[in-house]
Each structure stands twice: as structure tokens, then as C-alpha cells.
N, C-alpha and C positions, 0 to 999 in steps of 0.2 A: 453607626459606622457602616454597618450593613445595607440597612436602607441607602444610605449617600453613595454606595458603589454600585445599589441595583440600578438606582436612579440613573447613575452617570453613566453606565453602560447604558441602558434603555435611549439613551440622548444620541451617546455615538455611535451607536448601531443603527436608529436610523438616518443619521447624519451619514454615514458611510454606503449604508447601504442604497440610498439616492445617488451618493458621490459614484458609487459602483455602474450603476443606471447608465450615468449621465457621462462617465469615461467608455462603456460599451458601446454606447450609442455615435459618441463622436469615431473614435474608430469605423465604425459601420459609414459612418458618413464619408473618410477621404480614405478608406482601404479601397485597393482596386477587386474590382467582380473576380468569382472566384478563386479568391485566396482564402487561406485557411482564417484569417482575420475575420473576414467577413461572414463564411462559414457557422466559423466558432462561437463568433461574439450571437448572431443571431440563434442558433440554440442555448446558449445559455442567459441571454434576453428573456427569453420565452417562458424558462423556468423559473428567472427573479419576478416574473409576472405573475406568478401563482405562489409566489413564497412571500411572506410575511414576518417582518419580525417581533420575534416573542417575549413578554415578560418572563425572565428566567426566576429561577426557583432561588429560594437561600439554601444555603446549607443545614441550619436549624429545621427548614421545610421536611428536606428528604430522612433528617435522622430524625422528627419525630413521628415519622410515618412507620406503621410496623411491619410492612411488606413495598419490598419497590418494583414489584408487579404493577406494571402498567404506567410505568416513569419511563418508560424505554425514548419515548417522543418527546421528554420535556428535556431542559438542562438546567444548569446552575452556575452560575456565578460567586465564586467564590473565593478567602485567601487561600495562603499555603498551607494555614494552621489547619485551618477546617478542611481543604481538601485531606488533608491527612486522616483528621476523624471520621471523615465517608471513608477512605480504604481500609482503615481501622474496621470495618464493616465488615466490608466485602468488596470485591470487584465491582464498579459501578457498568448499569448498562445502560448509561445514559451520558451526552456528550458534559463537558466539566471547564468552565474557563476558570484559569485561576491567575491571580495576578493584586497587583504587579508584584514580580518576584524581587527579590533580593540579592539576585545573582547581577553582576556586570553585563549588560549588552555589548554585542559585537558591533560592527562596522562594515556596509557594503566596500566600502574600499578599502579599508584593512583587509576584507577579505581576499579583494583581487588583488593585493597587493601579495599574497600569500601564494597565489597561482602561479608553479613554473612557468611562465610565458611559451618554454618548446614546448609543453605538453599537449595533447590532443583533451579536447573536450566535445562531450556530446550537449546539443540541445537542440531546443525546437524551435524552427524558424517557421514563424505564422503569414509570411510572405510567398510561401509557397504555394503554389498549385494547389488546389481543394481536391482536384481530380485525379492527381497522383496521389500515392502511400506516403503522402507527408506526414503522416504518425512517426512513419520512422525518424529519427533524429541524425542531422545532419553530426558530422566531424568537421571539425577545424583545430588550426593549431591554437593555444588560449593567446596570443596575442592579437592574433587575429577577430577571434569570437569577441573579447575583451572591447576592441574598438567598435565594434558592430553593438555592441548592449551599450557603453559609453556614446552615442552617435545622438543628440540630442534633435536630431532634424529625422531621425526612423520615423513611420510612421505604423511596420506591424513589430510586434513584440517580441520578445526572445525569450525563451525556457530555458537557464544551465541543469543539465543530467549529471548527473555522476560523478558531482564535486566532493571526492574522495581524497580532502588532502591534508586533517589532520585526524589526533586520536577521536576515540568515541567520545560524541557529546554526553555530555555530564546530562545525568536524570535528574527531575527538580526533586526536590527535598525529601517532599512526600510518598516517592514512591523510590528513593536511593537506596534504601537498606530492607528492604521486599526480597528477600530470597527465591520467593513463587517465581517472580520474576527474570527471574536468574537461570532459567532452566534449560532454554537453549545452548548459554552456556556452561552449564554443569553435562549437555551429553555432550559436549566437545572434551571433556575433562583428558587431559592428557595426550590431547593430540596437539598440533603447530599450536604454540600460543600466538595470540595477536597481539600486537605492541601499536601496529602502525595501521591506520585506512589505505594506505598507500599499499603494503603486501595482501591484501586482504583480499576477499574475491568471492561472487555470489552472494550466499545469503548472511557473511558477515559483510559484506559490503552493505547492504541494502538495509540492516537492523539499527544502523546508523548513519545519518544522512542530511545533505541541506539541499535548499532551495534556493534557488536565487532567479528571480522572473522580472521583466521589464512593467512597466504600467498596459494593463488591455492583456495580458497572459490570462488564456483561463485552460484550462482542464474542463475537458466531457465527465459527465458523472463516471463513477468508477470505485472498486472496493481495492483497499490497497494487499502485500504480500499476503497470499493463502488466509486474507482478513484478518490480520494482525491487528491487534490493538496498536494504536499512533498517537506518542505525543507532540506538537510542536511547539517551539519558544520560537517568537516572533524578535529577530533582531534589530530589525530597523527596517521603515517603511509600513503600508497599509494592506493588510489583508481580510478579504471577507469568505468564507469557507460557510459558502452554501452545504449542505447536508441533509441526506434523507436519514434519521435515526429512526431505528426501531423496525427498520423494515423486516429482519433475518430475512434468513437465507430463501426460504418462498416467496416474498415479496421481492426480491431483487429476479429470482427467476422470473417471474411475474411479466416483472420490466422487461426482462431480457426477451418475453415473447409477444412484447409490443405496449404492453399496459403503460400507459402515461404516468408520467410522475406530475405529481402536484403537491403542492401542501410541503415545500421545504423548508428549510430553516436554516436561513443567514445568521451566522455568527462571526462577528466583527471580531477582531484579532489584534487588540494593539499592542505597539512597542512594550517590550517587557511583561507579557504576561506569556500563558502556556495554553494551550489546549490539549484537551483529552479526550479525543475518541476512540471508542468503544467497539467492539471488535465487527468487523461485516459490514460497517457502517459506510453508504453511498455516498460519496461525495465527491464535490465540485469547486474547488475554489479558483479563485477571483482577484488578481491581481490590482489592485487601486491605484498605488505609488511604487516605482520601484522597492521592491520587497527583497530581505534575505532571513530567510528559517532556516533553524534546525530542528531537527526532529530525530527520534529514535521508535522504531516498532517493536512492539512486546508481546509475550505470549506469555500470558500465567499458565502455573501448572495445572489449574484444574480448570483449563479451557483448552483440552487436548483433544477433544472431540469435536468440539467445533473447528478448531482450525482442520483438524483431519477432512473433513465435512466439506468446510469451503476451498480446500487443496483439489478434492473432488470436483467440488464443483469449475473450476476453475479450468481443471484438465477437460473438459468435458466439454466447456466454454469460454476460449482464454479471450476474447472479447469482455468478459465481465471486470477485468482489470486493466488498465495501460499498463503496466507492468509487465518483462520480461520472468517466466520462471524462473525461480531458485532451485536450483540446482543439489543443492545442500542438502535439500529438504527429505530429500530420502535416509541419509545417515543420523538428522539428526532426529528422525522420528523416531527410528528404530533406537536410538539411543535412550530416547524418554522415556519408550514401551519397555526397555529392556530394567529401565532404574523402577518403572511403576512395578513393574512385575515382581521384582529383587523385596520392594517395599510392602508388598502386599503381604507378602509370607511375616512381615515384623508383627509380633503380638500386641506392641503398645503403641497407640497412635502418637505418645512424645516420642517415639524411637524414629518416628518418619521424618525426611526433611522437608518433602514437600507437602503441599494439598491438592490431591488427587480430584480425577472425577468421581463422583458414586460408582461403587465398585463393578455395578451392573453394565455399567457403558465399555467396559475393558473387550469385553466380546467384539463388539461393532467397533472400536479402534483396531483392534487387530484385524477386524474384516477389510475397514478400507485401508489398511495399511497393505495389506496381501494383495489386494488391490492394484493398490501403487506399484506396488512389486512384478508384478506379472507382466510389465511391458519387456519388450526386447532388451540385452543384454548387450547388444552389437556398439561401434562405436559410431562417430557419426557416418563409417562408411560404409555401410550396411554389409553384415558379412552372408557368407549360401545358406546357415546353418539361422538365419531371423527367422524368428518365433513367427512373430507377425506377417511375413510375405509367405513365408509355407500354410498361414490361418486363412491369408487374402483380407487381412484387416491392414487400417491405416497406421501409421507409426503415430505415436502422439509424445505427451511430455512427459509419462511413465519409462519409454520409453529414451535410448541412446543413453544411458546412467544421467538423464534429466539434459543432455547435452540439445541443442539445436541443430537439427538435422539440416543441417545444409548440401551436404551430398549424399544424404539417404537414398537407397538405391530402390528401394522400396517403392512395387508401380502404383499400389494403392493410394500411399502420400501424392498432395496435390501437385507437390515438385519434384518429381524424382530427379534427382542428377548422378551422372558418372555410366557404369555398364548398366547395359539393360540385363535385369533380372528374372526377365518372362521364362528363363528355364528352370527356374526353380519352382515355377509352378506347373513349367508341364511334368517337370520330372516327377513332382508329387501326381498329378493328376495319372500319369504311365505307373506310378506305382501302385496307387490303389485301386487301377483296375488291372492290374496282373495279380492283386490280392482277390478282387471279385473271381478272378477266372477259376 
């Protein structure tokens, strides 16, 4: 039974991933000159040129190995049963298809049929100007968007963002009753429950999540929230989720200062199965057939230094994700650091509820966490008493209690708006030389 699932994935992976090819390609051929279509699909051309796809691993492979030191680049193919006995393990740091599930598939048009029609929806129209900020995602109302994705004569693609419009998608089997996992929500403990997607906001919004993308949609490489570990269930339609695994956090910087990617690895996604990758992990997917995912990001508890790490990294370089900051992410750190630290003082490791880092890493969480903290306090409209415009540094995403400065007053940011602020620098600059005097 194993072999006949390695098999038949190995068939329709590269069945798909030619089909991927050969839908980018047509695109490329009647998209007009610089559009994002055109653009897009030519960089991610370029990377299925050097990716190859791979005999994945069984699951017997990985659990008769006795270190999964240096599995970071391979994956696995597997059921729900055996994905279970790998987290039985340990957290995998290697990407994991598992399938097909057991659970009920949705429906692209049950979905939209689910969609207030008054409502506003974001997405990304691949018709745009290349040489504009078409990253940013247009707004329309969804009856509107709805007929533009339904348009059978389009010829560039459409993205839906922020289809926020029922409860949290259900985790598959194998990882539902994981407490680790539960940890963002346990530092929320007692504050607004959440019942609905629809009240939710920031980084509950974003831990739960779908996709709904036309044929020819791709995504630029990219590590998703503060490198969250990501799972998706593929609802209906064809997707192929190009991916760099293994790279950590130095080899995505790497990238980010010019180093070429090469040597990726397509993984084919079909109907009714799940994917699981692994946290930091670069990727690019590839839209084949009109496709709708759901997915949910995760953070186990003893992967609280990394995430800290690439929050860092992130702030420092908010190109290394398509993603808007979370905003959240400062309370709910503090909240984790606050339960590790309460848990550390417990004498008996069954008295813990979590699984911690090694104790030693606790230093260097609270480093970057203090970090995080030390940006300005102002809101987005920058008050005389900024931290940052009295230092003459730029405001960043530590900074506004994680909000987007859109009228930062701050001259050092690249868009200051509202009053000019140039006297709060002379006034500092006349102070500290009537200090000299």
C-alpha cells in the first residue's frame, strides 16, 4: 500500500508539474507586456527550470532513521496514521504530504456562495502594471470580484486575500489534540474569546486562513507569518507548491542578498490531501486549475526561538515575506515568555504543560523580545515625545504598537505624513548643546 501511494504520487507530480510548465507558459504567450502575469509567470518559469521532482521518503524511512539531521531537504509522503507516528516523534523539519484525508472536501462554489456579496474583498489582480506597487492588493466589493474570478474569457489571474468568513478550519487528525500547538492560544487565555473569522483581527485572522486563486496565479518565493509552521488541505482543484526546504534562516538571508535559488522542490497537492510545512520554509506556489485551500499556521511551543529569530528577521527585512505584520505578535510573545518563565520555576517536568526550548535559549528570547519592545510607543501619528525621531532612526514594525504608520510624522521614515517634525530635532540638537556649554 505504501509503495502504490509512493508510486502514484511520483506519476502525478510529474504529470502536474509539466501541466504547471505548460499553463505558465501559455499565459506568458497572450498576457499583455508588462503585466504582472507576465512578470510573475517569467520568474517562476525560471525556478521550475532548476527544480525537479523528487522520490519522496515513506514514513517507515524517516522513523527508522535514528537522527533526522540532514532530512531537512527531503519529504514524505504519507497517511494520517503514520503522519501521526512522525509527530509522535517530534516536530518534523522536513515538508510532509499526507493524504488523502478522511475529512469532507469543500467546494469552490459552495465557497462563494458563502461570500456576503456587499462585502469588500482583497486580492491580486495579475493584470496590473508590473511597474506599479501591484503587490498591493486591490479592494472591490465581492460581487464584483466574484464575476471578475467566474469570467471564463480572463486571460490574467486573480488572488482572493483575506477570505475571513467562517470559523477556524479544523486541524487534520494528526496534529488536533497536540497541546504544543495550542500555545498562541493559551497566551490569549482569557482575554475576547474568538467564536467567529469574521470578529477576529490580525494575527487571529491570519492563523487561520484560505486560498482561493484562478489558473496561472503564482506567488514570488516568500516565508510565510514570523515563519510559522503551515498546514494546507487542498479543497478542490490543482496545486503545485514549489519550495525551498531546509534553507533556515541564513540561507533565506543568503537569498535575500542576491544568491540564486536553485535545486527546488515541487510538490503536487491534490484534492483531499494536506500539506505540511515546516517552519521558515521558502516557498512559491503555483496555481494549475482554479484552486481553493485552507490552511492554518502554527507555532509549537518549543519553536519559540525561532519564530522570535525570523519576527527579527522579518522586521529588519519585511520583503522576506508577502505578508502584512501581525500586529498581535508583541502581546502574544510576551504572553509565552511570561507562561515559560512561571513553568520553569515547576520542579517536575509532568507538572509542565508545555515543551519548552532548552533552558539555555530563554536568555536570547528575552534578548530579542526586549528588542521588539524598544520601538516607539506613539500611535500611528507620531507624537513630540518619539523615541525614534528624538534617536533620528526610522520608525519600523516594533514600532506604532506594531500598527502601519501611515501618518508617521517621523522625517526619518521613508513617508513621513501629516506636520513636519524637524523641531523636535532641533529642539534636541539646542538642548544638548546648552548641555555642552
Amino acid at each position: 500500500m505504501t509503495e502504490q501511494l509512493i508510486t502514484e504520487y511520483e506519476r502525478k507530480a510529474k504529470e502536474y508539474y509539466e501541466k504547471a510548465i505548460e499553463v505558465l507558459n501559455k499565459k506568458q504567450e497572450v498576457s499583455s507586456a508588462n503585466t504582472r502575469t507576465r512578470e510573475d509567470t517569467a520568474i517562476i518559469l525560471d525556478l521550475l527550470d532548476s527544480s525537479m521532482v523528487q522520490k519522496p521518503l515513506t514514513a517507515e524511512q524517516v522513523l527508522n532513521t535514528d537522527t533526522w539531521n540532514g532530512l531537512e531537504k527531503d519529504f514524505v509522503v504519507c497517511s494520517e496514521h503514520d503522519a501521526g507516528r512522525i509527530f509522535d516523534r517530534q516536530v518534523p523539519r522536513f515538508p510532509i504530504l499526507v493524504g488523502p484525508l478522511t475529512r469532507t472536501t469543500g467546494s469552490i462554489n459552495g465557497f462563494l456562495n458563502a461570500i456576503d456579496p456587499e462585502a469588500n474583498i482583497e486580492f491580486h489582480d495579475f493584470g496590473l502594471d508590473a511597474s506599479a506597487d501591484v503587490h498591493i492588493p486591490r479592494t472591490e466589493k465581492a460581487s464584483d470580484a466574484i464575476k471578475m474570478f467566474e469570467d471564463e474569457n480572463r486571460i490574467d489571474p486573480l488572488n482572493f486575500l483575506d477570505l475571513h468568513i467562517l470559523k477556524d478550519n479544523p486541524l487534520p487528525s494528526f496534529l488536533r489534540h497536540r497541546k504544543d500547538f495550542k500555545i498562541l492560544e493559551c497566551s490569549h487565555a482569557g482575554k475576547r474569546k474568538r467564536t467567529s473569522q469574521q470578529n477576529a483581527a490580525d494575527l487571529d485572522r491570519w492563523t487561520s486562513f484560505q486560498l482561493l486563486a484562478s489558473e496561472g496565479a503564482v506567488h514570488l518565493p516568500h516565508i510565510d507569518h514570523h515563519g510559522m509552521n503551515t498546514v494546507v488541505f487542498n479543497e478542490e482543484g490543482h496545486k503545485l507548491w514549489l519550495m525551498w526546504p531546509g534553507l533556515g534562516l541564513d540561507g533565506i538571508k543568503k537569498w535575500r542578498l542576491g544568491e540564486p535559488l536553485q535545486g527546488g522542490l515541487p510538490v503536487y497537492v491534490p484534492p483531499g490531501y494536506v500539506l505540511w510545512q515546516p517552519l521558515g520554509t521558502l516557498h512559491a506556489p503555483i496555481t494549475i486549475t482554479k484552486c481553493l485551500m485552507r490552511g492554518r499556521m502554527l507555532l509549537h511551543s518549543s519553536q519559540l526561538l525561532d519564530i522570535l529569530q525570523y519576527t527579527e528577521a522579518e522586521i529588519k527585512d519585511p520583503d522576506i515575506t508577502n505578508e502584512t505584520f501581525c500586529r498581535q505578535i508583541h502581546e502574544r510573545m510576551k504572553g509565552i515568555l511570561d507562561l515559560w518563565k512561571k513553568e520553569s520555576d515547576l520542579p517536575e517536568l509532568c507538572q509542565k504543560t508545555f515543551k519548552w526550548p532548552p533552558s539555555e535559549t530563554q536568555k536570547e528570547c528575552e534578548k530579542i523580545y526586549k528588542w521588539l519592545e524598544s520601538g516607539c510607543k506613539c500611535t500611528t501619528r507620531t507624537c513630540e515625545n518619539c523615541i525614534c525621531a528624538h534617536n533620528e532612526t526610522k520608525c519600523d514594525q516594533r514600532c506604532h504598537h506594531g500598527l502601519v504608520a501611515t501618518n508617521c510624522r517621523n522625517l526619518k521614515c521613508e513617508t513621513p505624513r501629516g506636520d513636519d517634525f524637524s523641531g523636535i530635532l532641533k529642539a534636541k540638537k539646542k538642548k544638548e548643546k546648552s548641555r555642552s556649554q
